[in-house]
N, C-alpha and C positions, 0 to 999 in steps of 0.2 A: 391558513387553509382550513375551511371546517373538517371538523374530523371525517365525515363520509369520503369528503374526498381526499383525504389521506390514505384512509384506509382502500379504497379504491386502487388507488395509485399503487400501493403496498403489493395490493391484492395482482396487479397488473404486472409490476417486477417479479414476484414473487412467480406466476405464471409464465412470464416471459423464459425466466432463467430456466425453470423445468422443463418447459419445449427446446432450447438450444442444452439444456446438459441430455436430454435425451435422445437429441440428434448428434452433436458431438462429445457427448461424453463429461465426466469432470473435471478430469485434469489437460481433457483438450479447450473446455472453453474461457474464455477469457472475459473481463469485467466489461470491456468494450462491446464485444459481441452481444452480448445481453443490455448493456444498454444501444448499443441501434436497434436491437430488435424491439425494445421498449419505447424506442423517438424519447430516452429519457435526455441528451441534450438539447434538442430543437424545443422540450418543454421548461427547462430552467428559464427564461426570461420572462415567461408570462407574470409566473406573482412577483418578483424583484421589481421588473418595470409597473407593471400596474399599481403597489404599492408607492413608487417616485412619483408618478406622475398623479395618483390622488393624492397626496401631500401636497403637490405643485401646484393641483387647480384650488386647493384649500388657502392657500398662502399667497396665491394670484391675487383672489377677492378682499384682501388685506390691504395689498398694497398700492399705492399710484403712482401715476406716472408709467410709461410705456421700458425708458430705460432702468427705473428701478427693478421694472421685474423682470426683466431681460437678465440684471446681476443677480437675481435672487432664483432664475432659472439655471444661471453657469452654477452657482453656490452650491443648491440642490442635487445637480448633478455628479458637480466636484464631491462634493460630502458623502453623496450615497456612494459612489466607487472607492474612495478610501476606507469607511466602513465595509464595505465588502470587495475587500482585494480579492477574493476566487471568483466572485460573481464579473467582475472588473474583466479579469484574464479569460475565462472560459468568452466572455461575450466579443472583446476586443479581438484576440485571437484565432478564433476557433469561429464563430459564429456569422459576425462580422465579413468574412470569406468564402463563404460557405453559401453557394445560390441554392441549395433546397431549402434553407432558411427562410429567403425570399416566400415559402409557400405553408409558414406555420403559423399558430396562433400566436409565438410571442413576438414573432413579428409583426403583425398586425396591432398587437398591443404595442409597441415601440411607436411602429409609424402613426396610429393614433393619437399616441402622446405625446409625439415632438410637433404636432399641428398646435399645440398651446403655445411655442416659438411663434409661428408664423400670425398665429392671433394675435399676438402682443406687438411685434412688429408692426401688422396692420392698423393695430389699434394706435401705434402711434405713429403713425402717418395720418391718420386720420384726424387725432387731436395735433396736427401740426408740431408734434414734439419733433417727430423725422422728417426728413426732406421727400417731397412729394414724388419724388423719382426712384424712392430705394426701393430695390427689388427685394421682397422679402425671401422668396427663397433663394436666393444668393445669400445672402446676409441669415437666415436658420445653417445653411451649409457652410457658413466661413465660421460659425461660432460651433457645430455639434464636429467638422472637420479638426479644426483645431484642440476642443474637446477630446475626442478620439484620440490623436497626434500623443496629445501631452498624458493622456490617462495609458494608452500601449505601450511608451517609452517609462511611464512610472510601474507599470507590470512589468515588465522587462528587466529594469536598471536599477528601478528603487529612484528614481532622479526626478520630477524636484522632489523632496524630503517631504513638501505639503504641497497639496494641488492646489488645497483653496486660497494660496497664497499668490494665485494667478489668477482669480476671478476679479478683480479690479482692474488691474492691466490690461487684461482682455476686454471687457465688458468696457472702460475706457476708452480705448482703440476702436471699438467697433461704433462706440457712440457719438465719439471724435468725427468720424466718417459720414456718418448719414441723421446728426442731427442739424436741427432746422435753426439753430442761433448760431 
């Protein structure tokens, strides 16, 4: 984040909390309360995700073939939530549930960046790699679903030990299904 809008941000918290300490007090107000009055959860996904997904479209132009980057979008995924196990939990948990979510900016940037799924799918259907009948958004939602599944049960549990030790498996399974050989 450039500094301005760090500081901004700073500057925003820092103003939030003295309008709720001076409505309820110090020792009545609570970390939460200042952050909804700041929407500072609704805005943790913007940079986390927009940073995954310019790496994603960066890594896209690399590689070929429709199902290779389909595994290199689970990978991506997998890696960046292991690397940030609190980004992982606050979003899986907490966000994910949460229909005023539905109406922020890191939602917007989310639903932005998982349309790179549905471009890839279509892009291979189109080079005949998938079978001309798959439905791409069924097949983005059996992979970002199952995604989900397995990254809320590893916040949770701690279970599997490594995510990205199920992006073959997956990405196999789904290619098994709707490719065209």
């Amino acid at each position: 984040m450039p500094q301005n809008k760090t500081e901004l941000r700073k500057r925003q918290i820092i103003d939030t909390a003295t309008k709720v300490f001076a409505q309820r007090g110090f020792n009545e107000t609570t970390i939460s309360e200042i952050a909804k009055a700041a929407k500072i959860l609704f805005s943790i996904p913007t940079e986390s995700s927009q940073s995954l997904f310019d790496t994603m479209a960066f890594h896209l132009k690399l590689i070929r073939g429709a199902g290779n980057k389909l595994r290199a979008i689970v990978f991506l995924f997998m890696d960046s939530y292991r690397k940030n196990p609190d980004f992982a939990s606050v979003l899986m948990l907490y966000l994910k549930h949460n229909k005023k979510f539905l109406d922020t900016e890191g939602h917007l940037t989310i639903k932005a960046g998982i349309k790179q799924i549905t471009t890839v799918i279509e892009q291979g259907i189109e080079a005949k790699e998938f079978k001309e009948d798959t439905h791409p958004y069924l097949i983005r939602s059996m992979i970002l679903g199952t995604i989900e599944h397995l990254v809320t049960n590893w916040v949770m549990t701690g279970s599997p030990d490594n995510l990205e030790e199920l992006v073959d498996p997956l990405i196999d399974t789904i290619i098994k299904g709707i490719s065209n050989t």
